[in-house]
C-alpha positions in Angstrom: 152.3 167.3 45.4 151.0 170.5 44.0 147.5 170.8 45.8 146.1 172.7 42.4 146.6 169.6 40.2 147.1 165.8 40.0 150.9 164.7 40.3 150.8 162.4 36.9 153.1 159.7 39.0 150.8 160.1 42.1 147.7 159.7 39.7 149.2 156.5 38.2 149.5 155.0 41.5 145.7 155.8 42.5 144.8 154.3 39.3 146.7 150.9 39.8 145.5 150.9 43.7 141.9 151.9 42.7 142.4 148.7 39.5 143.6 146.5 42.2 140.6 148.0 44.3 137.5 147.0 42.4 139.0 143.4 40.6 138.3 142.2 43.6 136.2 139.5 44.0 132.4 141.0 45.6 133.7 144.0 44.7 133.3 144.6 41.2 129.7 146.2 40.7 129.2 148.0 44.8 128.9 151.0 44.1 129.0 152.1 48.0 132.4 150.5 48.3 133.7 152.2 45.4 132.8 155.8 46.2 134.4 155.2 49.5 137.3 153.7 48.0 138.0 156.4 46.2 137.9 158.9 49.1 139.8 156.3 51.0 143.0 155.9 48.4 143.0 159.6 46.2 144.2 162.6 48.6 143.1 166.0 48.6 140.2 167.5 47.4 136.9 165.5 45.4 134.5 167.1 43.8 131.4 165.0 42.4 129.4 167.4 39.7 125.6 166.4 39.8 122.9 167.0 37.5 120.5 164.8 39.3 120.1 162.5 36.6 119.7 159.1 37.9 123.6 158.0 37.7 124.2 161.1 39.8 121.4 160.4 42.6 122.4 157.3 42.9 126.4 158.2 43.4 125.4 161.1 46.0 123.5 158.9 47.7 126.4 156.4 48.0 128.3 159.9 48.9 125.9 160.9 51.8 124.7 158.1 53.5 128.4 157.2 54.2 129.1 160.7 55.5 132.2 160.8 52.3 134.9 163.8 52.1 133.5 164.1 48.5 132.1 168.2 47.9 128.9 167.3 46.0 128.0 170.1 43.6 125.9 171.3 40.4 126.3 173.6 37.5 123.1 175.7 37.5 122.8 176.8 33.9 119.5 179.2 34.2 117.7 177.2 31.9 116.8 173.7 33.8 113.7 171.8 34.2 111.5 173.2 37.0 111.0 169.4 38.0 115.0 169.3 38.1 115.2 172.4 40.9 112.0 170.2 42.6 114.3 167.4 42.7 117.4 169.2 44.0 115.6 170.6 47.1 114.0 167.0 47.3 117.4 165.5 47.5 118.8 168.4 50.2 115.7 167.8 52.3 116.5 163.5 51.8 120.2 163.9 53.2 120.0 167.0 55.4 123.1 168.1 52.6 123.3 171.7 50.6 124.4 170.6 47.2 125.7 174.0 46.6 125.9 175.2 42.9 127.9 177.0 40.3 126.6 179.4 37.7 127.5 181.1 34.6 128.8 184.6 34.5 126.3 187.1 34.1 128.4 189.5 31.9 128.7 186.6 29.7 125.1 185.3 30.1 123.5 189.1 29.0 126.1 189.3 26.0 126.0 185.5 24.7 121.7 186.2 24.6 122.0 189.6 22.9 124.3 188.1 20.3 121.9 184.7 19.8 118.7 185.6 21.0 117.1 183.5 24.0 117.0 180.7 22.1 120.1 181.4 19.7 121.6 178.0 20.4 119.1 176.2 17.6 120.7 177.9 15.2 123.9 176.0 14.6 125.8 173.7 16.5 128.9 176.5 16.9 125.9 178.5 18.5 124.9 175.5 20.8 128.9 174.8 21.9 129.3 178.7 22.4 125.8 178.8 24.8 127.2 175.2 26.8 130.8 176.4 27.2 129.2 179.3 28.6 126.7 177.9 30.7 128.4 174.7 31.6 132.2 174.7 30.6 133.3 177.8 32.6 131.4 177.1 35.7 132.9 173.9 36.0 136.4 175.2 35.9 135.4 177.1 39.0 134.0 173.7 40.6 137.0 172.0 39.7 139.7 174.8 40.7 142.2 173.8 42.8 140.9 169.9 43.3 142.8 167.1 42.7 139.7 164.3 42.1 136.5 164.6 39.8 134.1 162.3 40.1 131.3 162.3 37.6 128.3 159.8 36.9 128.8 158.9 33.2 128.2 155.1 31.9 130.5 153.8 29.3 126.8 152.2 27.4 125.7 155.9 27.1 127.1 156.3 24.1 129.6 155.6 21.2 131.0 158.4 22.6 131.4 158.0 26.2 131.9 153.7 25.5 135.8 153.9 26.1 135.5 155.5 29.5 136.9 153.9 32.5 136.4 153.9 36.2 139.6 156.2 36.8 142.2 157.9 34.4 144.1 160.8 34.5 142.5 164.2 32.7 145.3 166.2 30.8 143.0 169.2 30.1 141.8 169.6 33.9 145.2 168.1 35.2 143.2 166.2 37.7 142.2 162.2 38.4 138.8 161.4 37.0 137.0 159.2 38.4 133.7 157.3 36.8 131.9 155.0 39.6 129.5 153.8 37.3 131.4 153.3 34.1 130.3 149.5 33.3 126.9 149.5 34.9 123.9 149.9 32.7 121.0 151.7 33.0 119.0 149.0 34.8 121.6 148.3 37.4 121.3 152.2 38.3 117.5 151.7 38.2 117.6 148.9 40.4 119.6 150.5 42.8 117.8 153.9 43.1 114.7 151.8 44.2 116.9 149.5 46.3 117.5 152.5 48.5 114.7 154.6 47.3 116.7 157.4 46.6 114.6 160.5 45.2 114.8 160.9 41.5 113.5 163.1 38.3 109.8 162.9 37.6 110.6 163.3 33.9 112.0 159.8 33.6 108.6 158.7 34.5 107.2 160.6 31.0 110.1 159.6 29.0 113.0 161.2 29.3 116.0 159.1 29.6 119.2 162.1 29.9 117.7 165.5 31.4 119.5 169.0 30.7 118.4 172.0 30.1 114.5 172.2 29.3 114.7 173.6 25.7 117.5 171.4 24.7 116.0 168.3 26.1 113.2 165.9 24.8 111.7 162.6 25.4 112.8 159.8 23.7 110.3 157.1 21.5 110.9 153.8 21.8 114.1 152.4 20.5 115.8 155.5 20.1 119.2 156.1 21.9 119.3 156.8 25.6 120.9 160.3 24.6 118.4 160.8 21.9 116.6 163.5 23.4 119.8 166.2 23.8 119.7 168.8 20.9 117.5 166.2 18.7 118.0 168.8 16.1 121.6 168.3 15.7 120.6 164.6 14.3 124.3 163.7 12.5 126.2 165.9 16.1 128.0 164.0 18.9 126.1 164.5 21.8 128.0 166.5 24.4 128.1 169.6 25.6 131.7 169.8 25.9 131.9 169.0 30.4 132.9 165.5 28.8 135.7 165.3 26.6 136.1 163.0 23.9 137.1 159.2 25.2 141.2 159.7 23.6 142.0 163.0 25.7 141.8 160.7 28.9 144.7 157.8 29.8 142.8 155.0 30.4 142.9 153.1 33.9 140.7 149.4 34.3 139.2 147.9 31.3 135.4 148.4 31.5 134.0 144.7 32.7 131.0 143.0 30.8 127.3 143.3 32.0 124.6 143.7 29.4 120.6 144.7 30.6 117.5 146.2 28.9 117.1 150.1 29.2 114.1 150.2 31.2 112.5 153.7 32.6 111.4 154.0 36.5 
């Protein structure tokens, strides 16, 4: 197999051994045994992306304390939360690990702000794609080059958007298996776990903030609003992505998500 991308028979056999993997029975919802499943059935290279949201803590947790093959890194726009740098050197210091990060270009940083402005991406939504394809899109195709696995922390209950994901498909546009540990567990199943293991997490959450990107695009939520409420609030009527995640058809589907319903809750 071509080390630089996912053989598409090879990935269909992952999936169908990975399918087979978490049907079983006491296996369905362990998100330990999963994570090492993965490493244990995909070959060559896995790359987990964080952003230390709580889905991500709690899958580089499952990462680390089982000593996993799986490179955990993050995409370091220039523009997070101080509280989110707090929490990444938390979590180093937690599992003795450097999460080691990618960032943008800075030829493309100095001329994307001199053509928007520091804040240019409020402007328009092409503005906001252009500034996260920059910040986020590019970097990633450098964490991703020449791997054969990502693994990313999104829940299929996130979203309209993100509801049709499954725990492992093949991705034509990165050419790669990706794999989604936590695709049919809610947000109080990951909540539960992180204080299971107390595993370190965003002091944000606490003050309302359900998904956590960068600061000026990122609000807390009210009560009743969707969990991804707070991303570019502005674009009200906008599909909430920043383009890392690509719309649910551009993926071949793999397990059919299971059912398990819970209350949002914050920590």
């Amino acid at each position: 197999m071509n080390t630089l991308m996912l053989d598409l028979r090879h990935g269909a056999r992952v999936i169908f051994e990975l399918d087979q993997a978490i049907s079983d029975a006491g296996f369905d919802l362990d998100l330990m045994r999963r994570v090492a499943t993965v490493r244990k059935v995909v070959r060559g290279r896995v790359v987990f992306t964080t952003s230390f949201g709580l889905e991500d803590q709690a899958i580089a947790h499952a990462i680390f304390v089982q000593a996993l093959e799986i490179e955990v890194v993050t995409l370091d726009t220039g523009r997070l939360f101080p509280q989110t740098y707090e929490l990444w050197a938390e979590t180093e210091r937690r599992y003795g690990q450097r999460i080691p990060a990618f960032y943008p270009d800075r030829a493309s940083v100095e001329s994307l702000v001199a053509r928007q402005g520091i804040d240019g991406f409020c402007t328009s939504v092409e503005a906001r794609r252009a500034c996260c394809a920059m910040r986020k899109v590019e970097p990633l195709q450098r964490a991703l080059a020449g791997a054969t696995t990502w693994m990313a922390g999104l829940r299929a209950d996130q979203s309209d958007e993100r509801a049709g994901i499954s725990f492992a498909a093949v991705d034509p546009h990165h050419r790669l298996l990706r794999v989604n540990p936590l695709f049919d567990w809610t947000r109080e199943r990951v909540l539960s776990f992180i204080r299971a293991h107390g595993v370190p997490y965003n002091s944000l959450h606490d003050r309302g903030f359900a998904s956590i990107g960068c600061a000026p695009c990122t609000r807390a939520i009210a009560f009743g609003e969707a969990e991804r409420a707070g991303r570019w609030w502005w674009e009200q009527e906008q599909k909430k992505e920043c383009g890392l995640h690509r719309p649910r058809d551009s993926h071949t589907p793999a397990p059919t998500r299971s059912e398990n319903s819970s209350e949002e809750v914050t920590p």
